[in-house]
C-alpha positions as CSV (number, residue, x, y, z in Angstrom):
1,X,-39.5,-26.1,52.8
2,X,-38.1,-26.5,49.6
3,X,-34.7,-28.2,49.0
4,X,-33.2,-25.2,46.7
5,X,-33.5,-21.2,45.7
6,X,-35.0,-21.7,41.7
7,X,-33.1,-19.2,39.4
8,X,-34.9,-17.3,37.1
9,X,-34.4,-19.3,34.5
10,X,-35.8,-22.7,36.1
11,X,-32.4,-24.0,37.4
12,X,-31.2,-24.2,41.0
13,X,-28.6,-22.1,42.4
14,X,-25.8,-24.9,42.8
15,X,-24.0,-22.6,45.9
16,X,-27.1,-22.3,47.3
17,X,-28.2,-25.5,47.1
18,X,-25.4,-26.9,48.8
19,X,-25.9,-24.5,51.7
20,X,-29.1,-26.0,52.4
21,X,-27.8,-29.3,51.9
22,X,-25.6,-28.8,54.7
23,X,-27.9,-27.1,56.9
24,X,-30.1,-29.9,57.1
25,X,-27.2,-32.1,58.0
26,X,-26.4,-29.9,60.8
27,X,-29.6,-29.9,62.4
28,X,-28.7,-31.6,65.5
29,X,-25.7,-29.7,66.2
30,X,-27.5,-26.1,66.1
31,X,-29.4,-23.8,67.3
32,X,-32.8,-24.8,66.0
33,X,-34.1,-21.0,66.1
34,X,-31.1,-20.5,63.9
35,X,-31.0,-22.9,61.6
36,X,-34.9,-22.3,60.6
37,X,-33.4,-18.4,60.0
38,X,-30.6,-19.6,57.4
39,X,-33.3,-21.7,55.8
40,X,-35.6,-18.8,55.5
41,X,-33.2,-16.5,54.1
42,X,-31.2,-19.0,51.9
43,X,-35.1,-19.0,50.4
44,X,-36.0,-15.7,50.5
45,X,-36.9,-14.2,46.5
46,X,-34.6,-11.0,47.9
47,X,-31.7,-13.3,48.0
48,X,-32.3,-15.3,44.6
49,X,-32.1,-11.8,43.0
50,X,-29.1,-11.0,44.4
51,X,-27.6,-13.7,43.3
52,X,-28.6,-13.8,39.9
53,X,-27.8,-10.7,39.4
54,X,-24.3,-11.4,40.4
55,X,-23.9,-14.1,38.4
56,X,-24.6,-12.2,35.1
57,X,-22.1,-9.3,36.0
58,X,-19.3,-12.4,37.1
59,X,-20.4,-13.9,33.7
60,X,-20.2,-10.7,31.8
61,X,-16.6,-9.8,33.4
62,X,-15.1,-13.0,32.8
63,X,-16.9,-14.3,29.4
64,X,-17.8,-10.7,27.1
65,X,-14.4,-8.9,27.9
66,X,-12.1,-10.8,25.9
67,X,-8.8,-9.7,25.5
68,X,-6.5,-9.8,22.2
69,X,-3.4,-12.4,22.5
70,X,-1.7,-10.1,20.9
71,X,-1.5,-7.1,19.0
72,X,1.3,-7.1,16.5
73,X,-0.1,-10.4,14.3
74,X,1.3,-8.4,11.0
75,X,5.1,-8.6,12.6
76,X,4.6,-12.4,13.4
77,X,3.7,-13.2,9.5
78,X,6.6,-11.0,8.9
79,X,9.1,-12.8,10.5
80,X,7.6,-16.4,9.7
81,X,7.9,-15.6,6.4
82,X,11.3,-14.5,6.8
83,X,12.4,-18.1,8.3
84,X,9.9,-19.8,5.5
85,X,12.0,-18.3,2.6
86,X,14.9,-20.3,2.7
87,X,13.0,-23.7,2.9
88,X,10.6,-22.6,-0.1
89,X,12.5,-24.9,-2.7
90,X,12.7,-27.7,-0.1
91,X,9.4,-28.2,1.3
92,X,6.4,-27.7,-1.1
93,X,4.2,-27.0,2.1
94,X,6.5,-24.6,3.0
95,X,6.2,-22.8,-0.6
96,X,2.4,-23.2,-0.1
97,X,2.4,-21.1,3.1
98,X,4.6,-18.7,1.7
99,X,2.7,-17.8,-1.0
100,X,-0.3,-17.7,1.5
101,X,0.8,-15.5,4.2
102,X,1.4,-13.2,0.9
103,X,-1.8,-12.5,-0.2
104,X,-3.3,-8.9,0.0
105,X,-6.7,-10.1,1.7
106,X,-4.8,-12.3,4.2
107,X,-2.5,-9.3,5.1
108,X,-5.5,-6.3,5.5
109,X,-6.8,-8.8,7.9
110,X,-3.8,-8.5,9.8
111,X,-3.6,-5.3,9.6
112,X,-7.1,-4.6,10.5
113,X,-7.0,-7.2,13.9
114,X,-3.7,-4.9,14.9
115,X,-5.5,-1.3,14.3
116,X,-8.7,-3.0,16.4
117,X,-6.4,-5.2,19.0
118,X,-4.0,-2.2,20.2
119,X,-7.5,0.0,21.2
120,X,-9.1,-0.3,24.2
121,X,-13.1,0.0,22.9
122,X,-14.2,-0.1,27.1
123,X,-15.6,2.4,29.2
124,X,-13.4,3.7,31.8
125,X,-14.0,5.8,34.9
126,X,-12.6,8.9,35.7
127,X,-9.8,8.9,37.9
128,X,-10.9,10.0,41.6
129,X,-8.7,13.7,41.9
130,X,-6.1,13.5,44.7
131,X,-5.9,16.5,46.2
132,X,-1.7,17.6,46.2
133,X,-0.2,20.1,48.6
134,X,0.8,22.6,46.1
135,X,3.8,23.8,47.9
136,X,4.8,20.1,48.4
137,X,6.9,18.3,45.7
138,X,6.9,15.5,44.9
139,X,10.7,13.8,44.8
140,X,11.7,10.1,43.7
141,X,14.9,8.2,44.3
142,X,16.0,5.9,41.8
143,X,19.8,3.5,42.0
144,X,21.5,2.3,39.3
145,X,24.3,0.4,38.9
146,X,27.4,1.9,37.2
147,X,27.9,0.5,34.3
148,X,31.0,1.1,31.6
149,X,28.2,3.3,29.5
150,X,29.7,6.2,28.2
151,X,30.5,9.5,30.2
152,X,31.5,12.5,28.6
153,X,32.7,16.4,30.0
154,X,32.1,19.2,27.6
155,X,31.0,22.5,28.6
156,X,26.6,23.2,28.9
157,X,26.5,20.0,26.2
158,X,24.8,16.8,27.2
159,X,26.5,14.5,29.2
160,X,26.1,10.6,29.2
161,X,25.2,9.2,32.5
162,X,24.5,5.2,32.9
163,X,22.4,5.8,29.4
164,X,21.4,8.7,29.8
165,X,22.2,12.9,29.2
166,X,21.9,16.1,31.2
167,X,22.2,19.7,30.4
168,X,21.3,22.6,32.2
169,X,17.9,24.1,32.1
170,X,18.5,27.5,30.2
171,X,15.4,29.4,32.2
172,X,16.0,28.1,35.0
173,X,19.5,27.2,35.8
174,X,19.1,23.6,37.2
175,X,20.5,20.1,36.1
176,X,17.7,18.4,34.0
177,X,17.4,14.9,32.1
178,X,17.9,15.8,28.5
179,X,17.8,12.4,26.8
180,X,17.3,8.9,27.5
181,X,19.5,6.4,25.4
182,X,17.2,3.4,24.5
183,X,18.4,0.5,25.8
184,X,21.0,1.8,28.7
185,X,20.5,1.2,32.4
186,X,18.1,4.7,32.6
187,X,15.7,3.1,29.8
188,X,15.4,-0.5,31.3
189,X,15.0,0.8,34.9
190,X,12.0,2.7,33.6
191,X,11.8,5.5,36.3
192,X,14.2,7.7,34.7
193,X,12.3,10.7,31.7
194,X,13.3,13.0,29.8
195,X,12.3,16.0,31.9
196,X,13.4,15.0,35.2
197,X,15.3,17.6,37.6
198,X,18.3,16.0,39.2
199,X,18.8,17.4,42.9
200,X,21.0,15.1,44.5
201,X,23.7,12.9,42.9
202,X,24.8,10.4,46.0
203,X,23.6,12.6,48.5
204,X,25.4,15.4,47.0
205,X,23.3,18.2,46.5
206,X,23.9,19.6,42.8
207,X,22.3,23.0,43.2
208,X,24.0,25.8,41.2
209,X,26.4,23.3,39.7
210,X,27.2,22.2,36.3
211,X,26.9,19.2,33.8
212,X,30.1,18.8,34.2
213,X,30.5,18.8,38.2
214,X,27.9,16.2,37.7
215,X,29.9,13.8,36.0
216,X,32.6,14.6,38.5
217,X,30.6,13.0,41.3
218,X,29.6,10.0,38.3
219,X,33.1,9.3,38.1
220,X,34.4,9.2,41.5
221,X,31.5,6.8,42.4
222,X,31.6,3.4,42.7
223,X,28.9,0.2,42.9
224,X,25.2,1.7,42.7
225,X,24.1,6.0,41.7
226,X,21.5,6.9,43.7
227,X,19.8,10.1,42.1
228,X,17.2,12.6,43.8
229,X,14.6,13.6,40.9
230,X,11.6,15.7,40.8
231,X,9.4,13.9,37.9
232,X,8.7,16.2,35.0
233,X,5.2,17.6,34.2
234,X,4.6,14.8,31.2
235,X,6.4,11.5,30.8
236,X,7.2,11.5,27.2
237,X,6.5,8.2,25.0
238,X,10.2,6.0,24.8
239,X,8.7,3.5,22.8
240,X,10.8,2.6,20.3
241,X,9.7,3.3,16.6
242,X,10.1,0.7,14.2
243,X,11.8,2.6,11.4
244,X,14.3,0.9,9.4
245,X,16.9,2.9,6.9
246,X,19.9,2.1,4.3
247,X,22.6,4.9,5.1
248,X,23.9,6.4,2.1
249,X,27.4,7.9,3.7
250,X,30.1,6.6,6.0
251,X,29.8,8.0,9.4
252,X,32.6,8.2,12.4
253,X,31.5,9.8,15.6
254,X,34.9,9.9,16.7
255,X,35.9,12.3,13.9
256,X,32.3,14.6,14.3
257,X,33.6,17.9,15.9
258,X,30.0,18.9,16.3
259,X,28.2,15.1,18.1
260,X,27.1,15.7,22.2
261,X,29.4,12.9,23.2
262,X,32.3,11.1,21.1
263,X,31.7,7.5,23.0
264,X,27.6,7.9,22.6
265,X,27.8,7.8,18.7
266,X,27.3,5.1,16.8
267,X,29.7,4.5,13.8
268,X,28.4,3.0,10.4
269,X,29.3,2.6,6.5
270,X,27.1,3.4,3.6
271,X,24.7,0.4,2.7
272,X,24.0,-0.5,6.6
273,X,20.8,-1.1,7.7
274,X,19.6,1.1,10.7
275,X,16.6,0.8,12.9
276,X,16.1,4.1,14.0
277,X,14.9,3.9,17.7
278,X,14.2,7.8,18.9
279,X,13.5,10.3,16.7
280,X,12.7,12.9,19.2
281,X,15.8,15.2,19.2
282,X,15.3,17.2,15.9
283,X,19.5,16.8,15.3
284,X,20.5,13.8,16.6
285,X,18.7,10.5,16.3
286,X,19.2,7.2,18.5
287,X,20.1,4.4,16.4
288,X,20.9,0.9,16.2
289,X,22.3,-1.6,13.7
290,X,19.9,-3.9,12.5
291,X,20.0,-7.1,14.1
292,X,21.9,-6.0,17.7
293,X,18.6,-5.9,19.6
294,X,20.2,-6.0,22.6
295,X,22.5,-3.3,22.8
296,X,22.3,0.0,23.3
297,X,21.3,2.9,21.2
298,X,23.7,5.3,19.8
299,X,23.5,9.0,18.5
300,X,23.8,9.6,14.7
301,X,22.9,12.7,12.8
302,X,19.1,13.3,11.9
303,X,18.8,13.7,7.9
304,X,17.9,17.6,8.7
305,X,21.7,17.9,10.1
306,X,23.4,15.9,7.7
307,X,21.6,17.3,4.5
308,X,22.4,20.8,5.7
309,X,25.8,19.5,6.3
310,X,26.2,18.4,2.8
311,X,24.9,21.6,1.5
312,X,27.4,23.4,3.4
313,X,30.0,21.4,1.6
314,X,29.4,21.9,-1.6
315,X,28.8,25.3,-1.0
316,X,31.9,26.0,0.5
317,X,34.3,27.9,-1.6
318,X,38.3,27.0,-2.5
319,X,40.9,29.3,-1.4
320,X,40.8,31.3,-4.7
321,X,37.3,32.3,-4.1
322,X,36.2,30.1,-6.7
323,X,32.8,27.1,-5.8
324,X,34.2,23.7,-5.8
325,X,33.7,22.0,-9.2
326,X,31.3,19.5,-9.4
327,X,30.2,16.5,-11.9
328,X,28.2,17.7,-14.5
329,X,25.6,15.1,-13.9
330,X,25.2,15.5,-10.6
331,X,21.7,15.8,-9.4
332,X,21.7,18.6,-7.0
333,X,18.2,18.1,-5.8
334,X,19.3,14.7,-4.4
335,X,20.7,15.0,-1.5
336,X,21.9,10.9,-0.1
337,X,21.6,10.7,3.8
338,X,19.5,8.1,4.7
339,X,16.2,6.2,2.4
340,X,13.5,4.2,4.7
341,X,13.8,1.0,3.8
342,X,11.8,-2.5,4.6
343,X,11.7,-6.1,3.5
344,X,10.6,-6.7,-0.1
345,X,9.6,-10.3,-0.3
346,X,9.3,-12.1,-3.2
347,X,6.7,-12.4,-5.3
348,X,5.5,-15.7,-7.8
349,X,5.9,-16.0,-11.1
350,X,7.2,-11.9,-10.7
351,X,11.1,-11.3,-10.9
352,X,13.1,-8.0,-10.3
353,X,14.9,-7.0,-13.3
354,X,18.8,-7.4,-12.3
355,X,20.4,-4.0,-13.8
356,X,24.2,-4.3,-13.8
357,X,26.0,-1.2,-13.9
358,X,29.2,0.0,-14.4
359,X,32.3,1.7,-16.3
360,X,32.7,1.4,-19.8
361,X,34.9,-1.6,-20.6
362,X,34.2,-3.1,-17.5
363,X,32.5,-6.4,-18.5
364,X,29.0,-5.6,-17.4
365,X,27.7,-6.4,-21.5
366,X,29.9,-9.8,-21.3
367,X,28.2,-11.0,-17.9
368,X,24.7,-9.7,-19.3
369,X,25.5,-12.0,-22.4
370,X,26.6,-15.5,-20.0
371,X,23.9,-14.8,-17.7
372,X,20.9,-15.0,-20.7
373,X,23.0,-17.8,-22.4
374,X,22.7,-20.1,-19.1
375,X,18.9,-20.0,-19.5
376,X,17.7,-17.9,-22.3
377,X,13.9,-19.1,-21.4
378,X,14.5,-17.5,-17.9
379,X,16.9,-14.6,-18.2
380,X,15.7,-12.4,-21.2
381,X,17.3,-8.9,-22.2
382,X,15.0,-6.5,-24.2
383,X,15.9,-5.7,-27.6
384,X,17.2,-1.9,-28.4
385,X,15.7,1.2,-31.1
386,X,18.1,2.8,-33.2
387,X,17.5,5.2,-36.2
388,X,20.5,3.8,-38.1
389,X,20.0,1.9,-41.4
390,X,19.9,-2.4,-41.0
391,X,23.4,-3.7,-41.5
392,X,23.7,-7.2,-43.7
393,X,23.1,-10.4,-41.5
394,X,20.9,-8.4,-38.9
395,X,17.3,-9.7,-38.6
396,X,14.8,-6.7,-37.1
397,X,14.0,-7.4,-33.8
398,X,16.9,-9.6,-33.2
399,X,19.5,-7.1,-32.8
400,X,17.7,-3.8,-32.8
401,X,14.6,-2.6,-33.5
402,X,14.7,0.1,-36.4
403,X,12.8,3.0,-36.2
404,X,12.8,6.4,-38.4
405,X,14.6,9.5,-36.0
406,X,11.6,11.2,-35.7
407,X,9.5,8.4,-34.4
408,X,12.0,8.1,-31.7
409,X,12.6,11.6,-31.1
410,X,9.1,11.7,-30.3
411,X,9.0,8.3,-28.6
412,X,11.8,9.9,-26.2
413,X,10.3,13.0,-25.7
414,X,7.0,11.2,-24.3
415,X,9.2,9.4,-22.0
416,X,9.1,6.3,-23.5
417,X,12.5,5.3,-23.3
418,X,14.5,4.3,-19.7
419,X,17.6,5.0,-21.7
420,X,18.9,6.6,-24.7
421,X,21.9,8.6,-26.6
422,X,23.6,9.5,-29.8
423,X,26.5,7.5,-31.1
424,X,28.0,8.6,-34.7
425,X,24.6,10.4,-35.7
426,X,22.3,7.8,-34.7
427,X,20.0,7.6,-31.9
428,X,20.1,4.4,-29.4
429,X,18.0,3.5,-26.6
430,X,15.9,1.1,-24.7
431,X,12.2,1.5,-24.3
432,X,10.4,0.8,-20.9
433,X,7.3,-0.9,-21.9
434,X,10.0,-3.6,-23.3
435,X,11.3,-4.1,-19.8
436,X,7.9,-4.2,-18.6
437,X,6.6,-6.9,-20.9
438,X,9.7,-9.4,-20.1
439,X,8.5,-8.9,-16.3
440,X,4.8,-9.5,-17.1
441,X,6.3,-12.9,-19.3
442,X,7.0,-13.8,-15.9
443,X,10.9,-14.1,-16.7
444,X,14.0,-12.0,-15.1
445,X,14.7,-8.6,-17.6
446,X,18.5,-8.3,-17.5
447,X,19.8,-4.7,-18.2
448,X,23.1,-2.9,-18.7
449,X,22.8,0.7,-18.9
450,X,23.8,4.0,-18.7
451,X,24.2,4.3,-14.7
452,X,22.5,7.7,-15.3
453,X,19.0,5.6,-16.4
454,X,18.8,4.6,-12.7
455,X,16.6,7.7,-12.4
456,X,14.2,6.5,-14.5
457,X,14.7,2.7,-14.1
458,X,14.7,2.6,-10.1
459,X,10.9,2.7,-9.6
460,X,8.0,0.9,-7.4
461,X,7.1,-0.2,-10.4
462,X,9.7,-2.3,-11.6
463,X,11.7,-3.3,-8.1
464,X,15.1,-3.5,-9.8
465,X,18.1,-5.3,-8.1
466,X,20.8,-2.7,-9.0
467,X,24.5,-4.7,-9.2
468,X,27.6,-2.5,-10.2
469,X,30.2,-4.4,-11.4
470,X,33.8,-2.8,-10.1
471,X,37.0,-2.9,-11.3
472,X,40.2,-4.2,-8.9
473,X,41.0,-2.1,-6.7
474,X,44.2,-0.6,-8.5
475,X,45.8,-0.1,-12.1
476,X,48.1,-2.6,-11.7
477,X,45.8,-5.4,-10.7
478,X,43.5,-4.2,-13.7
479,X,45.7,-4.0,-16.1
480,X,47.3,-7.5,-15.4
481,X,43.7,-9.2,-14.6
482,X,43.3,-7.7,-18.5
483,X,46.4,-9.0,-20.2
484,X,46.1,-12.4,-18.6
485,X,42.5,-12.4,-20.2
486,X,43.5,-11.3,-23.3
487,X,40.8,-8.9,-23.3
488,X,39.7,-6.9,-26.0
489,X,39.4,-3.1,-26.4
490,X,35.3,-1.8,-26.0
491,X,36.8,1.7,-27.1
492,X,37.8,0.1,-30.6
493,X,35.0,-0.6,-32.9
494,X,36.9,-3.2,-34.5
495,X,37.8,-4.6,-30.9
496,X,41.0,-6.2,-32.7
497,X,43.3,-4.6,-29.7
498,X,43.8,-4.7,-26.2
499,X,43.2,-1.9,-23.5
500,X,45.5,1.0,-23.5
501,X,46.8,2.3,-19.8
502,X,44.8,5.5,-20.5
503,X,41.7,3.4,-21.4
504,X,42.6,1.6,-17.7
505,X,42.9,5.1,-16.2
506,X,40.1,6.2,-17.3
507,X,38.4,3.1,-16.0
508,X,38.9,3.7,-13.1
509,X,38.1,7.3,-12.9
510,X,34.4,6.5,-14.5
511,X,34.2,3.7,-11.4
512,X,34.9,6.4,-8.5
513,X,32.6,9.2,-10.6
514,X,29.8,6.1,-10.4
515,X,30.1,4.8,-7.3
516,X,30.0,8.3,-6.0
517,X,27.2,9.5,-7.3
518,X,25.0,6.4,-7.7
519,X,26.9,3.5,-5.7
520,X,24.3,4.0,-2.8
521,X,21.5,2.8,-5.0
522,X,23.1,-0.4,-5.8
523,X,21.7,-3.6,-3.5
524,X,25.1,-5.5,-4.1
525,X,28.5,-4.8,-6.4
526,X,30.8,-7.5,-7.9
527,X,34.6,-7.5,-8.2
528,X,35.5,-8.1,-11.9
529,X,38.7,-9.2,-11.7
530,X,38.5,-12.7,-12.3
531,X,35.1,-13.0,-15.2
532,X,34.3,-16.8,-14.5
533,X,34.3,-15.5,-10.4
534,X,32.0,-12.5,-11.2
535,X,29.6,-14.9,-13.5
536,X,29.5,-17.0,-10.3
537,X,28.7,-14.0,-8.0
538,X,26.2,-12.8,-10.8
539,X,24.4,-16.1,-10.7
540,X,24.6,-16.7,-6.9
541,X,23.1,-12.6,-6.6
542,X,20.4,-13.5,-9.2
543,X,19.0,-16.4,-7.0
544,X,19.3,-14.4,-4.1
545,X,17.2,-11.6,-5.4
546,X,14.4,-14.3,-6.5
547,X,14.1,-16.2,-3.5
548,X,15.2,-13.9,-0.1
549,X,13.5,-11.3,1.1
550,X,15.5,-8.1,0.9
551,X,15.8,-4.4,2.2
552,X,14.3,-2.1,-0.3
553,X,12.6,1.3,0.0
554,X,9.4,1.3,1.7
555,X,7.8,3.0,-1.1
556,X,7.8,-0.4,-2.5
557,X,6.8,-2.5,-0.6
558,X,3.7,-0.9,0.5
């Protein structure tokens, strides 16, 4: 008899093996007819199959069938290099990772192991059909605790209950779930959809009754809701999306005549970054603030309903009959609601070009000027065309560059220039490919245009970081801020004067008419009051924009 079953491969079974072992030990304390049987079929080649057979499935179950860690590796290097960022000038390992965890092959790998890791690539079987009663239904009970979520009464609108909405079915008359608020009790409990017919609210059965009744029996509850549901047909997806956006407009739900529920809203101010949650109601959106993870969503108009709701304003006619009047320069194609927007990180050895904007007189040239004089191998502002004649004690190239008109007429007419205008018969501008070979020098472009070359200058290609410089916020505080300086007139050629109160006034007005039309481009603004406090803000911006990572379209970054 032999001492072990031999795999297939040579080796002993160790299981077996140690069967037998203990068989022989026994064999004064057992049936000898028995024992002798155990042997035998310990032994038998039947067996040894068997068990190598189970082996290799146990090994291929536990060994082959390896599972991700995880499947969002992109987000990780994402946020890593968001905490690595403000140690790069500190650490020159950190500065070395940064610049690692940048590169394009490193990142496609990422992206790649996501795509491959969030698949399942295994066979599955069918699922065996259950055979349903049909005239049975199915019901589930789900409690929640009350919460102070909102609740709201409005007639056949949606009504906010523990995080989520109802409305009556129009075909059919009954009380369905019309929307589940991400991040309120309904969403965390997970047994809650959008879908769900709601026959009993705390025993109460709400057949034939209204959204509003509903609520009624909400509020005069108390501790935990108990609701009666009959699941819905399909389970729509609640995952959150990971969509950030910049608002371009101030928005206060309390004041929005037209919003579900007042207390669902969520309030914000242009320039605020929004990660858009649910996009699944065509009109209104679920939203949060970037950066409150865990609170709940709110409701915010989609950009269909707020771009139709700008249209309608300036479309809407004055008493007299006559259209509202509207700025000249106003782009009517564009219509500001909301951009998508991610983190731009920075890049080595390639700056954003810092564009400072703003109304005439306002400084924007003199902080230009200080900024380039700081570090003049660093900061770098291109040199302008003109078609007017070389004045004595300018070099060419130093102060302008001096073209014929028609060489710049044609110049501009290929698109050449980011900027240009007329002034006293003579043509001025500034040509991109200048911008573009200060960026490629590997030093920061500084510009201060014409806020209407933002169309042309805010591009993928160049990544500017728009700054508008503002004025205080009232004549009086300009106008002293001004005399104290002894500031000089930009509307005198001579500039042997100081500002008039119309030139203040209409300061002020070219501020509003900017920041209206173009102040949701701008990444950042700076109070001029003070110039040596707005040179400081300019300089602290400027670092900023070359070492942080920042919000910027997504167009961009990708």
């Amino acid at each position: 008899m032999t001492a072990a079953v031999m795999a297939s491969d040579g080796s002993y079974d160790p299981v077996i093996s140690k069967l037998i072992t203990s068989l022989k030990e026994s064999e004064g304390l057992s049936d000898e007819q028995d024992l002798g049987f155990l042997q035998n079929l310990l032994q038998s080649k039947e067996l040894n199959a068997l068990v190598n057979v189970h082996s290799k499935v146990a090994k291929i179950n536990k060994d082959d069938r390896i599972a991700p860690l995880l499947s969002s590796s992109m987000q990780v290097l994402l946020e890593t290099l968001e905490l690595l960022a403000p140690r790069c000038h500190i650490s020159p390992l950190c500065r070395e990772i940064f610049h690692l965890l940048q590169t394009p092959h490193l990142q496609s790998l990422l992206f790649a192991h996501d795509a491959i890791a969030q698949k399942d690539f295994y066979p599955h079987l069918p699922e065996i059909p259950v055979e349903v009663d049909e005239d049975e239904e199915t019901i589930k009970i789900v409690q929640l605790v009350k919460s102070n979520e909102p609740l709201c009464a409005g007639a056949q609108s949606a009504e906010p209950i523990v995080g989520a909405t109802i409305k009556t079915d129009e075909e059919t008359g009954k009380i369905i779930i019309a929307r589940i608020m991400h991040g309120g009790a309904a969403d965390r409990s997970g047994l809650i959809h959008v879908g769900d017919e709601v026959i009993e609210v705390n025993n109460i059965n709400v057949e034939g009754k209204t959204p509003g009744d509903v609520l009624q029996i909400l509020q005069n509850s108390e501790g935990t809701i108990t609701f009666k549901l009959v699941p819905s047909d399909g389970k729509l997806d609640q995952r959150e999306s990971k969509v950030r956006v910049k608002a371009y407009f101030d928005y206060e739900p309390e004041n929005d005549p037209y919003i579900p529920c007042k207390e669902a809203g969520l309030g914000f101010v242009r320039g605020d970054i929004l990660h858009i949650v649910s996009q699944d109601d065509s009109y209104w959106w679920q939203a949060r603030k970037e950066g409150e993870k865990t609170t709940r969503a709110g409701l915010i108009p989609s950009r269909a309903l707020q771009e139709r709701r700008i249209l309608h304003e300036r479309t809407a006619k004055e008493p007299n009959g006559e259209a509202k009047t509207e700025n000249d320069d106003f782009d009517r194609e564009l219509i500001a609601t909301y951009e998508e927007v991610a983190k731009l990180y920075p890049r080595p050895g390639v700056f954003r070009p810092i564009v400072l904007i703003g109304a005439p007189g306002i400084g924007r040239n003199e902080l230009k000027r200080r900024l380039v004089a700081r570090d003049p191998e660093k900061y770098k502002s291109p040199v302008p065309y003109t078609t007017r004649s070389m004045r004595p004690g300018e070099v060419a190239g130093r102060e302008y560059l001096f073209v014929t008109r028609e060489k710049m007429e044609a110049d501009i007419a290929a698109g050449k220039f980011i900027e240009y205008g007329e002034y006293k018969g003579h043509l001025y501008g500034t040509s991109g490919e200048s911008v573009k070979s200060i960026v490629n020098a590997g030093c920061v472009c500084v510009l201060s245009p014409h806020y209407q070359a933002l169309k042309t200058l805010r591009t993928a290609q160049l990544k500017p970081y728009i700054v508008h410089i503002r004025p205080p916020a009232t004549f009086e505080s300009l106008k002293q801020t001004r005399t104290k300086a002894r500031a000089k007139s930009t509307f005198d050629e001579t500039n042997s004067r100081g500002f008039t109160d119309d030139e203040f006034q209409e300061m002020i007005k070219s501020d509003e008419r900017i920041n209206f039309l173009y102040g949701h481009f701008c990444d950042d603004e700076i109070l001029n009051g003070d110039l040596t406090e707005a040179f400081e803000k300019l300089v602290e911006l400027a670092a900023k924009s070359e070492s942080e990572p920042l919000w910027a379209p997504t167009s961009w970054v990708q």
